[in-house]
C-alpha positions as CSV (number, residue, x, y, z in Angstrom):
1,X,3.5,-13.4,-6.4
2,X,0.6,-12.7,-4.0
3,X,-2.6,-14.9,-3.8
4,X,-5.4,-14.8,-1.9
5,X,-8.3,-17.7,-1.4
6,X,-11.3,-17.6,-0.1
7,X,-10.9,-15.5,2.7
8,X,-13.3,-14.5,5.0
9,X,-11.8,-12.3,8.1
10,X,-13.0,-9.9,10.3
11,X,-12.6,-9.0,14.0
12,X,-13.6,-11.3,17.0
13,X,-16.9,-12.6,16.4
14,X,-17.8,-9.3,13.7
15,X,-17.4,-10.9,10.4
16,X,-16.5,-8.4,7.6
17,X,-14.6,-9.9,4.1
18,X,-16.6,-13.0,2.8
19,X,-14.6,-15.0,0.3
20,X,-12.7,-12.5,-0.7
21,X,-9.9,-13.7,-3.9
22,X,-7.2,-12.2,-5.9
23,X,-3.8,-12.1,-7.1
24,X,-0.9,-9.8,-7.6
25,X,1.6,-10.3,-10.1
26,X,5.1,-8.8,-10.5
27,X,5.0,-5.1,-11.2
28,X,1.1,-4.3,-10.8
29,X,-0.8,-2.1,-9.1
30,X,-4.0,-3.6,-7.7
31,X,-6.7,-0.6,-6.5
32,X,-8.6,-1.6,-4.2
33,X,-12.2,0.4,-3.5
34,X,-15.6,0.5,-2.0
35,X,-17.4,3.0,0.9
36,X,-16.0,2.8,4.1
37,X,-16.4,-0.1,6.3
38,X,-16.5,-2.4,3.9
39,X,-13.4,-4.2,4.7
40,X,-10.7,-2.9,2.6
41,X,-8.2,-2.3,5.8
42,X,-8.9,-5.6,7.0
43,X,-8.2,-7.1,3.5
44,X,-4.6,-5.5,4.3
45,X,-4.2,-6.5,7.5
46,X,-5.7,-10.0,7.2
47,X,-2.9,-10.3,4.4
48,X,0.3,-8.9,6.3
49,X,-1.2,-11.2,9.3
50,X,-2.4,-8.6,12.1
51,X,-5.9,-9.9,11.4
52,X,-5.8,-14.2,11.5
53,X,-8.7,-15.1,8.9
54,X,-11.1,-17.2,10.0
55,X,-10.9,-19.0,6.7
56,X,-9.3,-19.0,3.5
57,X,-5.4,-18.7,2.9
58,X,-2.5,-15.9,1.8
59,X,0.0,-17.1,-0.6
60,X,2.8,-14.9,-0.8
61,X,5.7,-16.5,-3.8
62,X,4.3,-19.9,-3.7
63,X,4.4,-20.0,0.3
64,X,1.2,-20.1,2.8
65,X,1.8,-17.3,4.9
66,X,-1.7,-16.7,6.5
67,X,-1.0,-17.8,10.4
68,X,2.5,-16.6,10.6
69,X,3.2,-13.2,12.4
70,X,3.3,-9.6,10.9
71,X,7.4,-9.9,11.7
72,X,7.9,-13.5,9.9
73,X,5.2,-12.0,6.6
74,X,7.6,-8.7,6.4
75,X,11.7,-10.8,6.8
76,X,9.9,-12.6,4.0
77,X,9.5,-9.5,1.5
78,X,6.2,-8.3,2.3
79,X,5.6,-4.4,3.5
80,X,2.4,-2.7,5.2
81,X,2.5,1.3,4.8
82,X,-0.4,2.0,7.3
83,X,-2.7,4.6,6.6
84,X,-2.3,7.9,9.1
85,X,1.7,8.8,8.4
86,X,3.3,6.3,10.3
87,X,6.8,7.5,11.3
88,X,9.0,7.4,14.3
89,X,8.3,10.8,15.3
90,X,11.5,11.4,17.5
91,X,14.2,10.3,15.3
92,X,15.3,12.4,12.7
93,X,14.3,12.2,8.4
94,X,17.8,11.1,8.0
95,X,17.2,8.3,10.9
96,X,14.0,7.1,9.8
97,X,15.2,6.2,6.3
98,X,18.0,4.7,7.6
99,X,15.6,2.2,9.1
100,X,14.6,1.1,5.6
101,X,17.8,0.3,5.1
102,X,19.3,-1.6,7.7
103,X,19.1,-4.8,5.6
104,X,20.1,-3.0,2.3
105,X,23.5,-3.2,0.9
106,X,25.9,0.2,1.5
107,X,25.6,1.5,-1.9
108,X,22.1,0.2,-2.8
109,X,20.8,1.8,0.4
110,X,22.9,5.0,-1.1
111,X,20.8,5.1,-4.7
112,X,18.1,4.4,-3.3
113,X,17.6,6.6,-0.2
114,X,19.1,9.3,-3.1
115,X,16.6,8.5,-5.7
116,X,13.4,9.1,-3.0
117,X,15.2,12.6,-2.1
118,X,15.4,13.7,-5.2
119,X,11.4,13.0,-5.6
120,X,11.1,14.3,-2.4
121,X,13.5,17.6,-2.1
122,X,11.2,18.9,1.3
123,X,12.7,15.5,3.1
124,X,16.3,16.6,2.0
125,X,15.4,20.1,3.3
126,X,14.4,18.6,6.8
127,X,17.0,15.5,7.2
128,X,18.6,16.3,10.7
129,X,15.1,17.6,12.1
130,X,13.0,15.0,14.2
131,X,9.9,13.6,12.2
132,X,7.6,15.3,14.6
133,X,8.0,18.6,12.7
134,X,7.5,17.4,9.5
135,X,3.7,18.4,8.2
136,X,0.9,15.2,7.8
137,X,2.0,15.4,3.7
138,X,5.7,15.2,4.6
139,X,5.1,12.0,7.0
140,X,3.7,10.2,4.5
141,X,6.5,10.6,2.0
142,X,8.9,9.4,4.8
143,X,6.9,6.6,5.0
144,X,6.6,5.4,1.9
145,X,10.8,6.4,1.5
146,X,11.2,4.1,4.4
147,X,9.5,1.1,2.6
148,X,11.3,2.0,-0.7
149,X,14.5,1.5,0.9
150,X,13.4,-1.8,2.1
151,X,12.7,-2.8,-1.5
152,X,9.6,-5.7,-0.7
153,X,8.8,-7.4,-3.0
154,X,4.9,-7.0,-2.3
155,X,3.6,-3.6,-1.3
156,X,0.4,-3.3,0.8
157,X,-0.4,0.8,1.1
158,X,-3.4,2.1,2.7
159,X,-4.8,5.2,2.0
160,X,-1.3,7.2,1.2
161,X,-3.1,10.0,0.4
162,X,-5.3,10.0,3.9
163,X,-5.7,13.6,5.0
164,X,-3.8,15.5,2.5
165,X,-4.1,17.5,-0.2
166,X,-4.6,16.6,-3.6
167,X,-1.8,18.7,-5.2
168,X,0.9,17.2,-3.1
169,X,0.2,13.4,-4.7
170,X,1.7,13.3,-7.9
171,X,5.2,12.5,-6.4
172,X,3.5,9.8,-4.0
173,X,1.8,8.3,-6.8
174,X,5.3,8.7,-9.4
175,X,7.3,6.8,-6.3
176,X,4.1,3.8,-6.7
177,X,4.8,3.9,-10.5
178,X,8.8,3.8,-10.0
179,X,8.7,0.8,-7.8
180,X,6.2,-0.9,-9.7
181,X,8.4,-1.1,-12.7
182,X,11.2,-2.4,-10.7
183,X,8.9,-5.6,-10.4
184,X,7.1,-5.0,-7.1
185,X,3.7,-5.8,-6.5
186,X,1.8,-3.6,-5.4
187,X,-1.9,-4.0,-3.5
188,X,-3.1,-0.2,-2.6
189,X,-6.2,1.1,-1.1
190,X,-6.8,4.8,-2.2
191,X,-10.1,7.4,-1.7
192,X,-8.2,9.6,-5.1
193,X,-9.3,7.1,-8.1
194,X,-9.5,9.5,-10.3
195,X,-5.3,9.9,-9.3
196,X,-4.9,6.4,-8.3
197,X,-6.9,4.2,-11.0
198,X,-4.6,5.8,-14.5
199,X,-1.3,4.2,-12.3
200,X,-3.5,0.6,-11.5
201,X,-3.2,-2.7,-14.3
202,X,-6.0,-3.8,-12.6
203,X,-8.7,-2.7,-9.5
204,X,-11.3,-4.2,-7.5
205,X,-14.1,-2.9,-5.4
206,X,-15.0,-4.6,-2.0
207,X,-18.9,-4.3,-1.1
208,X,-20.3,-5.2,1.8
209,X,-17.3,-7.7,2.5
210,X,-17.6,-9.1,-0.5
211,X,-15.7,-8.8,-4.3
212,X,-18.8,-6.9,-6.3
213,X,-16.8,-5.8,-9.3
214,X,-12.8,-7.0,-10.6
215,X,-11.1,-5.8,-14.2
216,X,-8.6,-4.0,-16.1
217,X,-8.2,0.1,-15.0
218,X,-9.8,0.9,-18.3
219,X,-12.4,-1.7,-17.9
220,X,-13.0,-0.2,-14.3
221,X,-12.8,3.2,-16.0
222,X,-15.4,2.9,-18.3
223,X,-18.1,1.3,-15.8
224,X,-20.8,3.2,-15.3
225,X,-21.1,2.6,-11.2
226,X,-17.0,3.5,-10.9
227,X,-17.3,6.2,-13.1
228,X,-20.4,8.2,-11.1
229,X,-19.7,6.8,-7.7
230,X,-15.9,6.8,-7.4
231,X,-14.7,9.6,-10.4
232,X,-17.7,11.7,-10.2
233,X,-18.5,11.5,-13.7
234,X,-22.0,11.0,-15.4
């Protein structure tokens, strides 16, 4: 569904991803890691087309997409959930998901917008208040609700768990899993591997611009470097 070749990216002159490659199929999880700063937010960007690689190309269903605009990548079935809670802090809950919708059907933007509030019950509890009052956590359900709603069929997520706590992500990463097995791919950067990698088929990690390491989650699982660097383990 998603391939990527050869691409080397960065920002202005500052080159940061060196013939980076990969693929996303229907219905996986890719995990993306590696320290910061080592390109994983431009991978994203560079794919959803707010970064225009320097060389390479994006193929997104069979179709070049690297050149075209954010706008034209996303009417095409691609979504970017940015890392930081990105919401439209003065509408309401109730408004913002409704924004995910506006292409949806009327009773598939119904189940659907139903199915996130039932994962999520604190946005039901806050539907008519403005986005601004909901907490950091809270922002980044709505978020993700937003692009649920949508239905891509690629997912690029960064970071959904940036800044909050750890016991508040099992229902961010059981909305990943739900959407997965609906057939959407799914390319996620995440710090939590020891949350994130048990939900990924597959995970890579991005050194010093460059692919160092690619497998299965278990085969990622069982390295040694992932396993004391990224899980903590001996």
């Amino acid at each position: 569904m998603l391939e990527v070749q050869g691409l080397f990216s960065g920002y202005g002159r500052l080159p940061i991803l060196r013939d980076v490659s990969l693929t996303v199929a229907p219905g996986e999880i890719v995990l993306v890691l590696g320290p910061n700063g080592v390109g994983k937010t431009t991978l994203l960007k560079s794919i959803a087309g707010f970064i225009r690689p320097s060389a390479g190309s994006v193929h997104f269903e069979g179709i070049k997409i690297s050149g075209h605009t954010p706008e034209e990548i996303a009417q095409g079935g691609l979504r970017f959930v940015f890392e930081g809670h990105r919401v439209f802090p003065e509408l309401t809950v109730a408004d913002n998901i409704r924004l995910g919708g506006m292409l949806s059907m009327k009773g598939e933007f119904e189940s659907r917008s139903e199915r996130v509030l039932n994962l999520f019950p604190m946005l039901r509890q806050k539907y008519r208040q403005p986005a601004r009052d909901l907490s950091g956590g809270q922002q980044q359900m709505l978020a993700l609700s937003q692009a649920f709603i949508a239905k891509p069929r690629i997912l690029l997520c960064d970071e959904p768990s940036l800044g909050l706590a750890q016991a508040i992500l099992p229902p961010i990463f059981e909305l990943l899993s739900m959407w997965a097995s609906e057939g959407t791919g799914i390319l996620i950067v995440e710090q939590y591997v020891d949350v994130a990698l048990p939900i990924a088929t597959r995970g890579l990690v991005i050194e010093n611009g460059a692919i160092s390491l690619a497998g299965t989650s278990l085969e990622l699982a069982a390295d040694p470097r992932v396993r004391q660097i990224y899980l903590g383990l001996d």
